[in-house]
N, C-alpha and C positions, 0 to 999 in steps of 0.2 A: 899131533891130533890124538885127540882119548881114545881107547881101544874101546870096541861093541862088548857089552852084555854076551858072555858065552853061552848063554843059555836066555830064553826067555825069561823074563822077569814078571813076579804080579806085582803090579802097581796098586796101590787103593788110596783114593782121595773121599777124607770126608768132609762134608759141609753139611751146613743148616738147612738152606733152602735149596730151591729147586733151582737157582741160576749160580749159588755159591763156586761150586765147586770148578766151571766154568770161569768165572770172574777169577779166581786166584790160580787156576792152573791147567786151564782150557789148553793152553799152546803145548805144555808137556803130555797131557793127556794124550793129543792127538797125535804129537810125535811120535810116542810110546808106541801106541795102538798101530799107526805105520810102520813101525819099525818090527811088528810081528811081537809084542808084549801083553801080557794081559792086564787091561786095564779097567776097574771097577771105581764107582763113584757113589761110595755112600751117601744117601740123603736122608737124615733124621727129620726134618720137619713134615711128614707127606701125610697130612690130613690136612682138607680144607676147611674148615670150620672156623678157627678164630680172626682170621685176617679177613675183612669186607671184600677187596679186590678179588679173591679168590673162592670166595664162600659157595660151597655148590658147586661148584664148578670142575669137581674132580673126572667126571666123565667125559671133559675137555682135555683136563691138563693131563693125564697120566699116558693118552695116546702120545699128544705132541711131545713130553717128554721122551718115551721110548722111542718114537720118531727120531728127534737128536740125537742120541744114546746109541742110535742104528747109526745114523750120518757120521758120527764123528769113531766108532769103531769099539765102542765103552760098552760095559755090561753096569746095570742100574739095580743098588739093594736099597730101602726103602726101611727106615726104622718105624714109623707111623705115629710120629709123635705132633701135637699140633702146634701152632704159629707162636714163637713167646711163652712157651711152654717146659722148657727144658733145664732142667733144676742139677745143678752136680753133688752127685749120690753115686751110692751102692749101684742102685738101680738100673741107671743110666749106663755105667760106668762096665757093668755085667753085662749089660745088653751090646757093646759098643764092641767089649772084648770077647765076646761069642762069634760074633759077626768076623774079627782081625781074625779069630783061630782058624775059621772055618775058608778064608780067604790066604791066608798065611802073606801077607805082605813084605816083599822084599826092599820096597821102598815106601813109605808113607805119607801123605801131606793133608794137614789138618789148618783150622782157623788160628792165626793168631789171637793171644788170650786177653790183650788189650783192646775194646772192638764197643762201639756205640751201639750195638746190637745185642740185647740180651742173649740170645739161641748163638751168635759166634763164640762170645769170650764162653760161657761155659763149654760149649765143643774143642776150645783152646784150652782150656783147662782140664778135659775129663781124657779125651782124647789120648797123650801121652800117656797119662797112665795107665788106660787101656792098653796101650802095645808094649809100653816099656817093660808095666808089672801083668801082665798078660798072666803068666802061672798062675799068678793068684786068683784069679778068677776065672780060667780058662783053663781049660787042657790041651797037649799037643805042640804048641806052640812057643815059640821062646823069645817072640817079638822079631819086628821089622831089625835087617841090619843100616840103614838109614830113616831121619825121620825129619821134615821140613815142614815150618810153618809158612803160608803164605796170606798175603792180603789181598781184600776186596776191595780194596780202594778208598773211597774216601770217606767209607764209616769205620775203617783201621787204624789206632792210632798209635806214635812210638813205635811204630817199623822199620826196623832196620836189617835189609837185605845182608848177606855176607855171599853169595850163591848166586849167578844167575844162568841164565839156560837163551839160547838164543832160540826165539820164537817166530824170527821172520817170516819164514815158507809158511806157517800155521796161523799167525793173528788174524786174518784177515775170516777166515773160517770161523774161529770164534768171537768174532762180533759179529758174523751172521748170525749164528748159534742165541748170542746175547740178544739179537734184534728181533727174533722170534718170538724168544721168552716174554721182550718187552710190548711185542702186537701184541701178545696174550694180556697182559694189565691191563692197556691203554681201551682196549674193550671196555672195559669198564672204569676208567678212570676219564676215557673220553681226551681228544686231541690225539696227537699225533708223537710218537718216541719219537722222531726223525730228527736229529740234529744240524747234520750234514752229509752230505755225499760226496761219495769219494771216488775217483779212478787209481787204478792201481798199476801203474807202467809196467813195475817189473813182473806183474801177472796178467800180460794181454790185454789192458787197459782197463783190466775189471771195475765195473761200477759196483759198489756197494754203498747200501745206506746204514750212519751211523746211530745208533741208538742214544739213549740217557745213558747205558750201563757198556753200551760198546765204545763210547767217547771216556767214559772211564776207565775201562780197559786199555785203548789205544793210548791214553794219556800218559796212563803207567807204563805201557809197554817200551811206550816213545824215553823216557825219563832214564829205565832202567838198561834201553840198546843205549844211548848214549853215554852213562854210565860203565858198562862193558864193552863197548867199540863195536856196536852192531846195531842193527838197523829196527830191530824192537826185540825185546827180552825181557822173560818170567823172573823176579826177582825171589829169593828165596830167602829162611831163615832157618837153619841147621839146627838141632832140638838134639844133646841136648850142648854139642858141637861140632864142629866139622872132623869127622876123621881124616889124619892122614892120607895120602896120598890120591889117587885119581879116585873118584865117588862113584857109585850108581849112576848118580843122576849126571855126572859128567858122558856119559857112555848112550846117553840116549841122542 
């Protein structure tokens, strides 16, 4: 069995949007945060302006965010950049490692850099640099001693896990977390996220309903427990390999 984290650790995840970081590492985040770690979840995209689903609408979304953020035990930084917007630069790249200094992340997980999604693959691309070369544009700091990519599912492409983290006790949490996100669109996109519903035996028969984005989560979760001999699991990708012996992230 992995030994605990002898000290709390700060975790930080960043993503694009405002459901990202949940889709790729919801089930670790919340572990974390249980297990008494501190965990932050950068989100670069948080202006509503360019995307129609969302437009205006920030006087909605930024409660129900911090709502989540409270339920699942995570603290929330906010870059304020808008939807499809996010260019890899100096710029971006200074702002991103301001943020890592001032958090000091002892473990890290960012988008992977192959991604149908403009705002992912540049956050997989700027990201690393941000923590790896951190001094250069930072002070204080000497970078994350671990650093993982993960996927959002089925706008990530060429992913391939080498890591995973057994997420059972937690998945079911974040596709609630994801089916929240998704009532929030379907207001304005009209019909219903509901996919399927589910009970949950080994959690007192829980009902829960599946989303667009929770049925893709539970899809990967379901793939990558099978995969590692357990019953759903976060799959990872080690940046910029896996070090030696038991990891960080083995210990949560």
């Amino acid at each position: 069995m992995a030994q605990h984290a002898d000290r709390p650790l700060s975790i930080v995840a960043v993503g694009a949007h405002l459901d990202d970081c949940y889709l790729g590492m919801g089930g670790a985040a919340l572990k974390a945060a249980r297990a008494g770690h501190r965990v932050t979840l950068v989100q670069a995209v948080s202006q509503y302006g360019a995307w129609p689903v969302v437009t205006g609408r920030e006087a909605e979304i930024k409660p129900l965010l911090q709502g989540l953020a409270d339920r699942a035990g995570v603290e929330l930084v906010n870059l304020g950049h808008d939807y499809e917007r996010l260019e890899n630069g100096v710029a971006l790249i200074t702002q991103l490692a301001g943020v890592l200094a001032d958090l000091k992340p002892d473990l890290l997980f960012c988008h992977h850099e192959v991604d149908t999604n403009q705002d992912h693959a540049v956050l997989g691309q700027v990201t690393p640099v941000a923590a790896m070369h951190n001094p250069c544009f930072a002070a204080g700091y000497g970078g994350p001693r671990e650093v993982y990519r993960y996927t959002t599912g089925a706008q990530t492409l060429d992913f391939a896990p080498d890591t995973y983290l057994n997420v059972s006790a937690e998945v079911w949490d974040v596709i609630e977390i994801l089916g929240a996100v998704d009532e929030m669109y379907y207001q304005r996109m009209g019909g219903s996220p509901v996919r399927l519903r589910v009970t949950v035996p080994e959690q007192d028969n829980r009902a829960v309903a599946v989303t667009t984005h929770g049925l893709d989560k539970l899809a990967t979760c379901a793939l990558y427990g099978y995969r590692s001999g357990v019953r759903y699991a976060e799959g990872f990708r080690a940046y910029p390999f896996r070090r030696a012996g038991v990891g960080l992230l083995d210990q949560l």
